[in-house]
N, C-alpha and C positions, 0 to 999 in steps of 0.2 A: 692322528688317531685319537689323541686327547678331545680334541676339540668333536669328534661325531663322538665320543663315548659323554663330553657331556651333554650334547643334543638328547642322546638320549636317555640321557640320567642324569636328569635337570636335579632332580636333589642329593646330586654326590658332586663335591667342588672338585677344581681342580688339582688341587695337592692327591687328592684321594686316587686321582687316576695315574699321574705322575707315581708315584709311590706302587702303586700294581705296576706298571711298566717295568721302574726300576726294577723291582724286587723280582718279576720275570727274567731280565737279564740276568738277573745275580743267579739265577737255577741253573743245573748244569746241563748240558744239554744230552737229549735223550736221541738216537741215532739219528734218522734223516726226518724228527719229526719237527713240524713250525716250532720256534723257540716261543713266539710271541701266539700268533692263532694268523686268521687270515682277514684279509680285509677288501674290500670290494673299492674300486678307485673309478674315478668317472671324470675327466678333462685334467688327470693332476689333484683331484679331490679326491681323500677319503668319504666314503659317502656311508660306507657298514665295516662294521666289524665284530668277530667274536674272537674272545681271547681263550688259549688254552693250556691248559697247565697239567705238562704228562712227567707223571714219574714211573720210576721203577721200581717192583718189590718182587723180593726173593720168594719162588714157592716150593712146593711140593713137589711140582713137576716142570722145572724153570723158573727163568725169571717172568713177572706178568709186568704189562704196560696197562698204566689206567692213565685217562684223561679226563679230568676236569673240564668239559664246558664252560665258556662265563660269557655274561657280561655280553650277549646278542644284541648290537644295537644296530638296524638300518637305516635311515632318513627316508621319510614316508613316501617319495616319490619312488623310491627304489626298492620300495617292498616284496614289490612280487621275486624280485629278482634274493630276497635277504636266504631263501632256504638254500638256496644255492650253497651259500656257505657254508651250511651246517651239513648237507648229504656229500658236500667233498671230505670233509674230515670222516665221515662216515663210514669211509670203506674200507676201513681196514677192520679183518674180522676176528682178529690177534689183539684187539685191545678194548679194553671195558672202559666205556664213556660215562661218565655222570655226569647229573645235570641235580644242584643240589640246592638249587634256590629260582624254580622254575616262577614265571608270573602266572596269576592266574588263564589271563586271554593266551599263554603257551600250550596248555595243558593239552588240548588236541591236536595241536602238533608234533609233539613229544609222543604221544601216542600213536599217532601214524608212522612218525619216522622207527618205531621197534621199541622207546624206553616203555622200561617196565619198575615200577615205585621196590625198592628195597627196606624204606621204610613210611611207615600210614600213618605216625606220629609220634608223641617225644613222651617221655615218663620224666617228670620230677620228683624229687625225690631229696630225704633229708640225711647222708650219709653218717652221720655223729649218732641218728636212731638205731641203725642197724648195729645187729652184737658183735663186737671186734676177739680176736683171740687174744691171749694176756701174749702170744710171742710174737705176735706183728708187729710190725714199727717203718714208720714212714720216713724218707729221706729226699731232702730235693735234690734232684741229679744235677752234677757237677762233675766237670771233665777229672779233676783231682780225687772224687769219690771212690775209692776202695771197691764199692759194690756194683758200682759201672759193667766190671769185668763180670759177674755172672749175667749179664745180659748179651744175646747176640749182637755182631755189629752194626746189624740190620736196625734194632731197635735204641742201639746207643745214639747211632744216627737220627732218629728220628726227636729220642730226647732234647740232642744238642741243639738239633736246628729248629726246633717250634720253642725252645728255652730264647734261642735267639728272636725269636718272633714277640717276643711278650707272652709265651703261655707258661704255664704253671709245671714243669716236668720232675714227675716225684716217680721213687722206685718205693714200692710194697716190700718187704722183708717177711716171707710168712715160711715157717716150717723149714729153713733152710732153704727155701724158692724163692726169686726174683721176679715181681709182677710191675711194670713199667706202666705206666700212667700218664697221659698228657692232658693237662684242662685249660681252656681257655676263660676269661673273664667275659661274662656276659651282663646284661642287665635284662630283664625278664616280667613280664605285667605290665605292658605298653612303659619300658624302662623306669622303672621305681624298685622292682627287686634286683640286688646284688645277688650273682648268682655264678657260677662256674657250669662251662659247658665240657662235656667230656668229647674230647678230640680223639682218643687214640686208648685203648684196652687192646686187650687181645682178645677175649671174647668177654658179653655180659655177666658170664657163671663167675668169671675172675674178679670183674665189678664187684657183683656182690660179694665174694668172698674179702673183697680188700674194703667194702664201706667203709665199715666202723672206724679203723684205722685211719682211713684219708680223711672222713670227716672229723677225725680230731686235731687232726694235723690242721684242718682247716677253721678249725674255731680258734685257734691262736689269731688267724687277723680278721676273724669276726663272718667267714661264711659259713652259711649254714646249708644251701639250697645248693644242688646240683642239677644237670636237667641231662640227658644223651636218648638220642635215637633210636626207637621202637615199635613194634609192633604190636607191645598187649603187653600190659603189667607185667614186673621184673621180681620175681620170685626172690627173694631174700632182703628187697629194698623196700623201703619204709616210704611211699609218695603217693602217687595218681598219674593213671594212664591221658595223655591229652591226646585223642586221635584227630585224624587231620591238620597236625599241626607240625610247620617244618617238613612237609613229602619231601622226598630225594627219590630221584629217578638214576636207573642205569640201563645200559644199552652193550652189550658183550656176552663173553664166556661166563667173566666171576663176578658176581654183584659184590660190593665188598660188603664185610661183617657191620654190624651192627656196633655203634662204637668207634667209625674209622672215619676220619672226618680228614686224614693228614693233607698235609700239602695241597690244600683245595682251597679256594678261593677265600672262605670262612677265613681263614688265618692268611692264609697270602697276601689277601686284599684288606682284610677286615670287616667287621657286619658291618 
């Protein structure tokens, strides 16, 4: 599998795929669905594969299954055969598919197979500009943290395991409410800006209300820029709308929010 994921993604080395592998096995697994994704074999060869990364979250009305897409690679002899793969994961019509880092040459195939874009572009933006309340107060979450406990388990979970990933997982303190926060480290402006990407809100309204507060917390080790997933300038945040930039596609029931970036390749794998 290593070896056709780096055929064809000549410019990600080999540790990069090892490391997605591992880290797929380390997820728990989710009922009778591929741990890993599928892959197409030819005399004892790997000849395609796409990897998939389903979890599970608690809703309203049950629990939902999203999967993550990634990572479609065929070898070009066997092209015609590569959707193959991707219309078997397909059928189940019980679970919300993204596709969150489509190529361009994909984009009409994604369209044909049912994705429909959740987000048209990304807002940067300077969290430290927006007005914070004097009773906010930001805390990096830690299993030992006191304030852990006003968050559901659903969301402590999520803190603990993108904390273990290298992302940034802070809890908002506003009005006696718990707003939970995951960012990841990015770099931004064909990499020359240090920037944090926002992984995981609850919704944008919440963003905004918790800016000011996280961008100070975040000027202590010198960032300034945050960037999260959008559709059209973010009312209470201090940036600029970049449309067309970063599309994410989904294919199901729930398209997820705005904001929700968890356990998807992004971090799993790394940019």
């Amino acid at each position: 599998m290593v070896d056709c994921l780096c055929r064809g993604f000549p410019e990600r080395d080999r540790s990069y795929w090892i490391q997605a592998l591992t880290r797929l096995s380390q997820r728990p697994a989710v009922a009778d669905f591929p741990q890993y994704g599928l892959a197409l074999e030819k005399a004892d060869r790997i000849v395609g594969v796409v990897l998939t990364l389903y979890t599970v979250y608690p809703g309203q009305e049950g629990d939902e299954v999203r999967c993550n897409l990634s990572s479609w690679s065929v070898d070009a002899e066997f092209r015609p055969y590569g959707a193959k793969l991707v219309t078997t994961l397909l059928k189940r019509r019980d679970v919300t598919y993204t596709n969150i880092s489509p190529a361009p040459a994909t984009l009409k195939a994604n369209w044909a197979l049912g994705f429909r874009p959740f987000s048209t572009g990304q807002f940067a933006f300077l969290p430290a500009f927006s007005s914070a309340q004097r009773s906010c107060r930001v805390l990096e979450a830690r299993p030992d943290l006191a304030e852990m406990a006003m968050l559901p388990d659903s969301e402590r979970y999520i803190l603990s395991e993108h904390a273990a990933l290298g992302c940034l997982s802070l809890i908002c303190i506003c009005d006696g409410a718990a707003f939970p926060f995951v960012l990841m480290p990015r770099r931004i402006l064909r990499g020359l800006i240090p920037s944090y990407q926002v992984i995981y809100c609850r919704s944008l309204a919440d963003l905004s209300r918790c800016a000011g507060a996280v961008g100070r917390f975040l000027l202590r080790s010198g960032f300034l820029l945050c960037v999260v997933d959008a559709k059209e300038p973010i009312a209470g945040l201090f940036g600029w709308y970049r449309p067309n930039r970063g599309l994410k596609y989904f294919k199901g029931p729930r398209p997820p929010s705005l904001g929700d970036l968890t356990f998807t390749e992004l971090v799993m794998f790394g940019p």
